[in-house]
N, C-alpha and C positions, 0 to 999 in steps of 0.2 A: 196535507194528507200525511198521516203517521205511516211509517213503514220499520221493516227489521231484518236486519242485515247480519248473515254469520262469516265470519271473516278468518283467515289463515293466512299468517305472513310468517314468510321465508328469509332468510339473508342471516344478518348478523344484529338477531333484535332479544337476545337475551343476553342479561348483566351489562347492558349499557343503557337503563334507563326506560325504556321503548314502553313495557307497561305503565309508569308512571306518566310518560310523555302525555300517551292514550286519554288515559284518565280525567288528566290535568285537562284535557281538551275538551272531551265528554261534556267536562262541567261544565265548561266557559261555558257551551254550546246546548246544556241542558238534556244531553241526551241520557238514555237507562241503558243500563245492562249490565255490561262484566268484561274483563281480561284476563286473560292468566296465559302462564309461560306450559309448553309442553315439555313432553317429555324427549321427543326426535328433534328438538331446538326451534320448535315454530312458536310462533306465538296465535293463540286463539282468542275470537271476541264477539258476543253477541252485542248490538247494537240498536236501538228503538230511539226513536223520535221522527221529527218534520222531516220530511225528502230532502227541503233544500240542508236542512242542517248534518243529514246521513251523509248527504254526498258531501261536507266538507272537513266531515271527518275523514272521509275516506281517503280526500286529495291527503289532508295531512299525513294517516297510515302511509300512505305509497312514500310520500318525500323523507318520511321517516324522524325520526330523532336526530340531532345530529352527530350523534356519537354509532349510531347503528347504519347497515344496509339494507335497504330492502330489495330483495333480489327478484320477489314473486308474491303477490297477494290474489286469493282467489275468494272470490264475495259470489255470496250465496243470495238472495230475497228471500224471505220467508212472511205468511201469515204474521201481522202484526198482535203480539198478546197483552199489551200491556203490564207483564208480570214485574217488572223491576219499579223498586220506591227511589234508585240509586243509579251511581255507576261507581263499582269497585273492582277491586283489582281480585281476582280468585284464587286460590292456593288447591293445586290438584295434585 
């Protein structure tokens, strides 16, 4: 079953990698969506694909990078829309 997940993580996950990390995993894992860095230091991420593959993105978000902390991630469900061809990193 396809689902989509909007995600906020906390700690220490900008300028050490943590968007790329994401992404890099995305792919393995074949999921759509986007990352991008905020602007109050969190990092934001829309997510779509298979349940089982959402949830291991997620475990990975939480363990984090190894260069970052993740202090606090708070995950959203959302209506699945299919709108992503991709998973890229976002510049806002």
């Amino acid at each position: 079953m396809k689902k989509r997940v909007h995600v906020f993580v906390s700690g220490i996950v900008q300028g050490v990698g943590y968007r790329w990390f994401v992404r890099k995993n995305a792919k393995i894992l074949n999921l759509k969506g986007w990352v991008a860095n905020l602007n109050d230091g969190r990092v934001e991420a829309v997510i779509e694909g298979e349940e089982e593959k959402i949830e291991k993105i997620l475990k990975l978000m939480k363990s984090g990078h190894p260069f970052a902390r993740v202090d606090e991630i708070k995950i959203s469900f959302e209506d699945f829309k299919g709108e992503f061809e991709d998973f890229e990193i976002k510049y806002v």
